[in-house]
N, C-alpha and C positions, 0 to 999 in steps of 0.2 A: 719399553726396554728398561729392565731394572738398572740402571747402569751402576749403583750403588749397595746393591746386593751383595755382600762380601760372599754369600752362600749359593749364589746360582754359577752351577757345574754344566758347564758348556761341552757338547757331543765332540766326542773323540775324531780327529780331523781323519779323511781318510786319507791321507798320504804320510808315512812316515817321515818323519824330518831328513832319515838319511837318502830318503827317497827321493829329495827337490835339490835342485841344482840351479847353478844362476849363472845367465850371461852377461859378459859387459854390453849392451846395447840401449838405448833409449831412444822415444818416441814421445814429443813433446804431447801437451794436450789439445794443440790444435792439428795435430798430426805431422807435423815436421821432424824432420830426422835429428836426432840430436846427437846421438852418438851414433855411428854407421853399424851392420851389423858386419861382424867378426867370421869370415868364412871359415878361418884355420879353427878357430876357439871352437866352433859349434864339431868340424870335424873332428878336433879331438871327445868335445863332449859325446859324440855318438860312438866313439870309439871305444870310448870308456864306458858308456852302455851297452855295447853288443857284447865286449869282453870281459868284463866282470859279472857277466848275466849268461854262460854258454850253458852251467846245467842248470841253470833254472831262468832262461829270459824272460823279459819283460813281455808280458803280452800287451802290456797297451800303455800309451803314454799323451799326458798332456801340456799343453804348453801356453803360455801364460804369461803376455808382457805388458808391461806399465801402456797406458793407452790405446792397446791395439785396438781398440774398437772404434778409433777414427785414422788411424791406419794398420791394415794387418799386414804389411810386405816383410815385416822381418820375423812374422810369425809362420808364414807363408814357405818361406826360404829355409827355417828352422826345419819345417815339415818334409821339405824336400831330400834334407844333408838324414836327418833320422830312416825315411824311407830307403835311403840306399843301404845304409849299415843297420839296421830291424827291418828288414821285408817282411817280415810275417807281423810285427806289432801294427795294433791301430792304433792311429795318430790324431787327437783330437785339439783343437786352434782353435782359442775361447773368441777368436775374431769373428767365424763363425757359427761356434756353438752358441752365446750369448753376447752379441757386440752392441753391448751396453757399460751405461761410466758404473762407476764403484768397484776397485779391485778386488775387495775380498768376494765380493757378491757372483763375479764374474768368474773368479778364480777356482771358485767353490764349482761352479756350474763345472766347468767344465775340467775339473776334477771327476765329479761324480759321473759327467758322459765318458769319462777314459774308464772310470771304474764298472760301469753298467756294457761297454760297446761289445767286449769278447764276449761274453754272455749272453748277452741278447743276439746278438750276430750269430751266433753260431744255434743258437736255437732257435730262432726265425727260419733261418735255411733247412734247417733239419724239419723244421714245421713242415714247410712248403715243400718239402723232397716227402715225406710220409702222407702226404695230404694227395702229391701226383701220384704218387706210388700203388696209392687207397682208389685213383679214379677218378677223382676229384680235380677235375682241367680249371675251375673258376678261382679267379686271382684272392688273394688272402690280404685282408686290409685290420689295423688296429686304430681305435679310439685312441687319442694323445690327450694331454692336460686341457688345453683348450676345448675341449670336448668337440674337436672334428674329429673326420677318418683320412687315414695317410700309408701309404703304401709301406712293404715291409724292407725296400733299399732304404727310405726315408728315416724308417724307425731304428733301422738297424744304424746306420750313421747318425743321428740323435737318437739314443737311448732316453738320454733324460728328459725327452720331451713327453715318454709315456708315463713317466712320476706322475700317480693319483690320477690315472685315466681313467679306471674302475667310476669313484667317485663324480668323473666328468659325466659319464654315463648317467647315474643317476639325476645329476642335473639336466641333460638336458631331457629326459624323461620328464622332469616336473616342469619344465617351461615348453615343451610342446604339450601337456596336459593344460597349463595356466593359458595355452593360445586358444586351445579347444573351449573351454567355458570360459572367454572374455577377460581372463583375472590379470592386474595390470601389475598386483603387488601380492607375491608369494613370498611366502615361505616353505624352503625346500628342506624336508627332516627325514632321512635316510637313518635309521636303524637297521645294523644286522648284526652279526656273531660278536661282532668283535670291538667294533666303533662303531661312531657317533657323526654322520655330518650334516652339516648346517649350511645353508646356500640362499641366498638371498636374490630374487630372479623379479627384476622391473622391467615395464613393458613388455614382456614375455620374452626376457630375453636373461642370461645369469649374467650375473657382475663376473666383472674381471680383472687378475691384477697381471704384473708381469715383471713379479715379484713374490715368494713366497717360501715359507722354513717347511723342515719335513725334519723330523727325529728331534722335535721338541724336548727338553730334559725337564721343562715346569711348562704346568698347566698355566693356559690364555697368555703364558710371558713372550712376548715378543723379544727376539735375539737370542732366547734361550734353544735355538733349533741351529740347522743348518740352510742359511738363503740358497735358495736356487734361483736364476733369472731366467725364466723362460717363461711366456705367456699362459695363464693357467686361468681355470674356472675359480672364483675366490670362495672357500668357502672356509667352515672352521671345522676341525675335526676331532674329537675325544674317545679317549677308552672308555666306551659307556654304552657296549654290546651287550646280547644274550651270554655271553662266556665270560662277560671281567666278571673276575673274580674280586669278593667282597673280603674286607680286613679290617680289623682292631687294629689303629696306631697307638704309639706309646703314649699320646693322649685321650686314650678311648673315647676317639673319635670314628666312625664309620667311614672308609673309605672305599670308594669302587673304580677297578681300574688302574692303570692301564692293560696291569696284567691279564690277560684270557687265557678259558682252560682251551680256548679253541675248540674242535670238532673231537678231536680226539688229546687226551678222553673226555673231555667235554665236560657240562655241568655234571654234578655228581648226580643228580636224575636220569641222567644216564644210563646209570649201571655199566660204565664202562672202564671202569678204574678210577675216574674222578673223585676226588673229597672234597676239595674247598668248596664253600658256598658260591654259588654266583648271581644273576640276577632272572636267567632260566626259574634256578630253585625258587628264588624268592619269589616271583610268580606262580609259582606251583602250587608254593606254598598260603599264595592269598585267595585261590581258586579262579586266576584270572586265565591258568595252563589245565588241561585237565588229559590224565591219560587218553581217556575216550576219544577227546577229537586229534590229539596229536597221533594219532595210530598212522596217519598216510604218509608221514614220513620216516615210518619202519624201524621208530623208537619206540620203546616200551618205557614210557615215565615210571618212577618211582619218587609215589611225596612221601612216603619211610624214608626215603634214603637225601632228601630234599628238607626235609624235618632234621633228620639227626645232624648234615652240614651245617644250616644255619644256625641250630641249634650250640653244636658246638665250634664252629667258627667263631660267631658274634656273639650269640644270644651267654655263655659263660663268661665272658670276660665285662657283660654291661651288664648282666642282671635280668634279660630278658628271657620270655620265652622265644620259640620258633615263628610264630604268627608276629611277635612283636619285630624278631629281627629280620623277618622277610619286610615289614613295615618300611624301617630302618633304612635297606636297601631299599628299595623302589624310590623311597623318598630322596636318599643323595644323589640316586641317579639320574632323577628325575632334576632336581635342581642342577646339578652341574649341567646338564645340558637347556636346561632356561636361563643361568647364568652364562654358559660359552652364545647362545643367541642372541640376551643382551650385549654383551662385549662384541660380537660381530657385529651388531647392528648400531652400534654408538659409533664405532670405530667407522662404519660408513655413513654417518647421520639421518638416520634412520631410526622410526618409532616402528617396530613390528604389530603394535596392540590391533592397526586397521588391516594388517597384513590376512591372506588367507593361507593356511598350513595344507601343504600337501605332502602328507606322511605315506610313505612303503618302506620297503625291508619288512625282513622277521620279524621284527624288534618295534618300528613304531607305529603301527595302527594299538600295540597294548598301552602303550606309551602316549599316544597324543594329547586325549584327553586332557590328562593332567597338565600336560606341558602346556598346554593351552590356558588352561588357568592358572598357572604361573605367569605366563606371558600376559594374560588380557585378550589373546584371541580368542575372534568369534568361530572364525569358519574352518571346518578340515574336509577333507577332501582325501579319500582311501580307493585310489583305483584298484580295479583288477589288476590279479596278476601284480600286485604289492610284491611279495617277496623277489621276485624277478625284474625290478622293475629296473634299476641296473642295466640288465642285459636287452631291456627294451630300449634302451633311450640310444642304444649303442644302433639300433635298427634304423633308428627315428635320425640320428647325427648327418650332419652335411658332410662332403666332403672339403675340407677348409685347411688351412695354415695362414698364421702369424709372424709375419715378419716384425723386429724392434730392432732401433736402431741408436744408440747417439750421438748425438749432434747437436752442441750450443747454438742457440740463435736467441740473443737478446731481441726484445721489440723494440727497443730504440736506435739497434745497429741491424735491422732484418735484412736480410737477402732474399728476396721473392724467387728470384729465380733457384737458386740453392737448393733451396727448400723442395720447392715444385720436382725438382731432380732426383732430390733426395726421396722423396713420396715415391715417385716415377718408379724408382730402383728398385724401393722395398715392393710395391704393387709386381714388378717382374718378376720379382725373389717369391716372393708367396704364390702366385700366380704360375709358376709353372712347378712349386709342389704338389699342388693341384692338379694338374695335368697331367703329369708323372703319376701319380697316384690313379687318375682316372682311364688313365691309356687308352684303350678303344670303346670304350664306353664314351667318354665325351661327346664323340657325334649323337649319342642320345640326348642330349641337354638342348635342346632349340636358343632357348633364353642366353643371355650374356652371364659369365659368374658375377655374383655379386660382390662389393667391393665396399669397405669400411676401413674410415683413417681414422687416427688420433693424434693429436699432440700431447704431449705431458710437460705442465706446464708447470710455474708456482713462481711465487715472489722471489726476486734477489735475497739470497742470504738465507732463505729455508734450505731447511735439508731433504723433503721429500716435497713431491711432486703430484699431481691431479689430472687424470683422464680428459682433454677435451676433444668433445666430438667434430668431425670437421662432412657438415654435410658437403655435397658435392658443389652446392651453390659459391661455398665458403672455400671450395679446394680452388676450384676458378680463378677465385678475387683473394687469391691466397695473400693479405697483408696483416701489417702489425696492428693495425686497429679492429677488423674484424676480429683477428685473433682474440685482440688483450678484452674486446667487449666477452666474447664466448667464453673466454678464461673468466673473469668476473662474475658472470652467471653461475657456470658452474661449482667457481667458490664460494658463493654466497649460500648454495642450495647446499654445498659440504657442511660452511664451517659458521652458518646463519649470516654473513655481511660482508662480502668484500674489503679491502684495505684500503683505503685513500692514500694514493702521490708516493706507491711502492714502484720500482721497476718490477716489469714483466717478465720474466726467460722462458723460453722453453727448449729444457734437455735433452729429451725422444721421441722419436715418432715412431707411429705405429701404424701397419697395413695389415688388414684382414681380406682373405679373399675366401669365397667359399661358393658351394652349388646353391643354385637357389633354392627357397624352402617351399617344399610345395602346399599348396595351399589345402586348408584343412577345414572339416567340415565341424560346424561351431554348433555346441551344445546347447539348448535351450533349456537352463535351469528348471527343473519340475519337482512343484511343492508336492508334500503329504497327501496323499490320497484316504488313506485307510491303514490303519495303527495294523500289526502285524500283531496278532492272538494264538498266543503259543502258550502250550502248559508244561513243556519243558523248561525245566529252572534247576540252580547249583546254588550252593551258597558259594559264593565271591565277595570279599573284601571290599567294600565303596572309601574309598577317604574321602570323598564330600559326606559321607555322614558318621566316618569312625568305625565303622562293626562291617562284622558281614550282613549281609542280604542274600534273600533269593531271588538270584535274578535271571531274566530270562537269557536262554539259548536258543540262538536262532542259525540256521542253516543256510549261507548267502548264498549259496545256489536255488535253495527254495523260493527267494523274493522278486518279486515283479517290479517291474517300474513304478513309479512312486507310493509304494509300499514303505510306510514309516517304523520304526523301529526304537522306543522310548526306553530312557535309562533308568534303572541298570538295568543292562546287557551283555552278553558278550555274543557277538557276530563270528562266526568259526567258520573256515574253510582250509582246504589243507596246506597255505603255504602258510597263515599266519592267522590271528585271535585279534577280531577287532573289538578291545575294549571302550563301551559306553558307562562313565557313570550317572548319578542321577540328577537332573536336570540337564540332561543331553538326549536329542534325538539324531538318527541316521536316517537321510530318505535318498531310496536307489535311483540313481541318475539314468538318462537315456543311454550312455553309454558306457555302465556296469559299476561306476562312482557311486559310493556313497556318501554322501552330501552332510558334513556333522555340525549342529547347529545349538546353541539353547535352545528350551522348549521357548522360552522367554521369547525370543526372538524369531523361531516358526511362528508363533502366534499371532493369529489378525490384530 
């Protein structure tokens, strides 16, 4: 967080100033009532909401008081005196939408669930009414941040729990692929239209925060967005799709993003009214895109019209040609998104070089490559069905929820039992959104749901706090010395060495409850068989050697299992171009993967 930035422009709050209103009430921070809550005050406040709102009412509202998230009774009460005089408004109580410490953090959340709930609410029901209407009897479920599935009363009552669910998707796509070939340390690189994400998934499983900004104003700056607290897939995200658009700043300097021309009208290769350059074009224009194989998706490229963008977008204002300033691009793009990986991956202590990349979307099988040798990785990994891969993982998702809670508990004042209570609750809270969501289906599940804690821990006097896991052994024998050893561990493996003769605290706890995963059948890596000999070739741009090349084109539906494939290359099928340059090979996996290796490193 720049905190000293005179220049970073923080996202326009959504609630108007005239919009927030205040009660006399207080709730200490151990949950004691400090000041009572005010029954005539809140009546007049809601009266003064129904009545100054007749021709244009409030459709939804939220509320928001100093510690409710270790007591919510006079948020509670609040909810009740507005439900009388707004009937038709939805009422959202950050107790809980988000009953965790940090007011603005909290406040924000649920803010944004009162901003998202009539909207989403009302198009969820209209879903599910057009969907009965169409024939269709089978119940309607959405991916949420966490990357589970949860029914649509669920979602429709948190909105903001399906903020960047899309995204969730793709993760967990790349961490049931990372389960399938044994991979303990991925890297999950989602390219498509528009953005850029980055997801870091150990033990085959994605990191998590429960914690996270969304409408970032500056790139990688932390604070520069809006916190949301809700349990989330952690990952990092940038304008660095097929559609951002490429620009000359007033230091002619190349910049890409975050702007997109989107779909419509898209890259100016399009032909669909588009001009600016974007990074579409600039692919077109190095021969990594080629009309020919893009036909399946019912575009007609133009590199005239991909030429004369870059050309005059960038290449006029730096002196370049069109090949130079497609160059240009590719290469900022390419770096800001090995630059947001490192920042993600520092930021959890973490070296990605031993990591293995597994790239889909549109956008990064042309992309990995390279990214990989920015990075220092060896291995990629290009499933089927790349471009969709998103919408597979949403297939592959448990059905799950995350309960957070807080709750101080120093380790030298611990309450065993408390605690144990406190676990208890949240394991019920999660636990039967889950069931709710699974309704008659659950008699299908023989197995018990499976069940994950956490505490969130850190030294006295820090300001943030650290994941610890709590196995079942450790839920049992729940005390402050197991705990403070398990906190130590896992800060040493954070922050390289734990603290000597700090006190222990831990803030929140967390319960994950979800279906069990079923078990999958594990791929048996399969080397190079036999080099694939094709006399189809394009000239394409290599930047491992500076110039074009002819390099081969090859037809991934034509290749057999471990059928090798040496760089350069380009790999074409219709949802996406998997670029190879040279000193790279691709060998097809058992299960339609293409396996991306140095030649150096295939080699006996």
């Amino acid at each position: 967080f720049e905190q000293y930035d005179l220049n970073l422009v923080l996202p326009t709050p959504l609630i108007e100033r005239r919009d927030r209103h205040v009660l006399a009430e207080r709730i200490g921070a151990d949950g004691t009532v400090l000041l009572p809550f005010d029954e005539a005050e809140a009546e007049a406040l809601a009266c003064h909401l129904a009545e100054g709102t007749r021709e244009d009412p409030y459709e939804s509202v939220a509320v928001g008081f100093m510690h409710a998230y270790r007591n919510g009774d006079h948020e509670r009460r609040l909810r009740e005196v507005l439900t009388r005089h707004l009937p038709d408004a939805a009422i959202s109580i950050s107790s809980e939408v988000a009953p965790q410490m940090r007011e603005f953090e909290r406040f924000n959340t649920v803010c944004a669930n009162a901003y998202l709930q009539p909207l989403m609410a009302g198009y969820l029901h209209r879903l599910e009414e057009q969907l009965h209407a169409a024939g269709a009897s089978c119940p309607v479920y959405l991916i949420h941040s966490g990357g589970g599935l949860m029914g649509v009363e669920s979602a429709a009552r948190f909105p903001v729990r399906l903020v960047e669910s899309g995204p969730a998707g793709g993760a967990i796509f790349a961490a049931d692929l990372a389960d399938r070939h044994g991979l303990d340390a991925v890297l999950s690189y989602d390219m498509g239209g528009t953005t850029a994400k980055i997801c870091l998934i150990e033990g085959r499983t994605p990191r998590t925060a429960k914690t996270f900004e969304v409408a970032r104003t500056h790139r990688f700056t932390k604070g520069s967005g809006m916190p949301i607290a809700i349990p989330v897939i952690e990952m990092i995200e940038i304008g660095a799709g097929g559609g951002s658009i490429a620009i000359v700043d007033a230091l002619d300097q190349i910049r890409v993003g975050p702007l997109s021309a989107g779909s419509e009208p898209g890259p100016a290769s399009y032909q669909l009214g588009g001009t600016n350059p974007t990074v579409t074009d600039a692919n077109l224009v190095l021969g990594r895109l080629s009309p020919d194989t893009f036909g399946a998706s019912g575009i007609d490229l133009s590199p005239e019209a991909a030429d004369t963008a870059l050309a005059d977008g960038v290449g006029t204002h730096l002196g370049l040609d069109a090949t130079e300033a497609a160059l240009g691009v590719t290469e900022v793009v390419d770096e800001n998104m090995a630059n947001a990986a490192r920042v993600h991956a520092v930021e959890s202590g973490k070296d990605v070089s031993s990591f293995t990349m597994i790239a889909f979307g549109g956008g990064a099988p042309l992309h990995a490559s390279r990214l990989c040798d920015k990075l220092e990785i060896e291995a990629i990994l290009v499933p089927p069905g790349a471009g969709v891969g998103s919408a597979i993982g949403f297939l592959r998702a448990p059905f799950a929820y995350e309960a957070v809670r807080s709750h101080y508990s120093p380790m030298d004042d611990f309450d065993h039992e408390e605690a144990k209570r406190l676990l208890d609750g949240l394991e019920d809270e999660a636990g039967s959104f889950v069931l709710q969501a699974l309704g008659e289906q659950s008699s299908q599940y023989d197995e018990p749901l499976e069940v994950e804690r956490w505490a969130y821990m850190r030294y006295a006097g820090q300001g943030w706090e650290i994941p610890v896991a709590l196995d079942e052994g450790l839920f049992d024998d729940l005390g402050p010395e197991n705990l403070s050893k398990r906190f130590e561990t896992a800060y040493g493996e954070f922050f390289g060495r734990p603290i000597e003769g700090l006190a222990i605290e831990a803030v929140s706890w967390a319960v994950k409850v979800a279906t069990p995963r079923p078990e999958v059948e594990r791929i048996e890596q399969v080397a190079a068989q036999r080099e694939v000999d094709t006399t189809r070739t394009r000239p394409i741009h290599d930047t491992t050697t500076g110039a074009f090349v002819e390099a081969a084109v090859v037809e991934r539906d034509d290749l057999r299992v471990g059928d090798c494939v040496v760089g350069p290359a380009a790999i074409v099928e219709p949802q996406t171009t998997t670029w190879l340059s040279a000193g790279r090979q691709a060998v097809l996996q058992s299960d339609g993967c293409l396996r991306i290796t140095s030649c150096e490193e295939a080699s006996p």
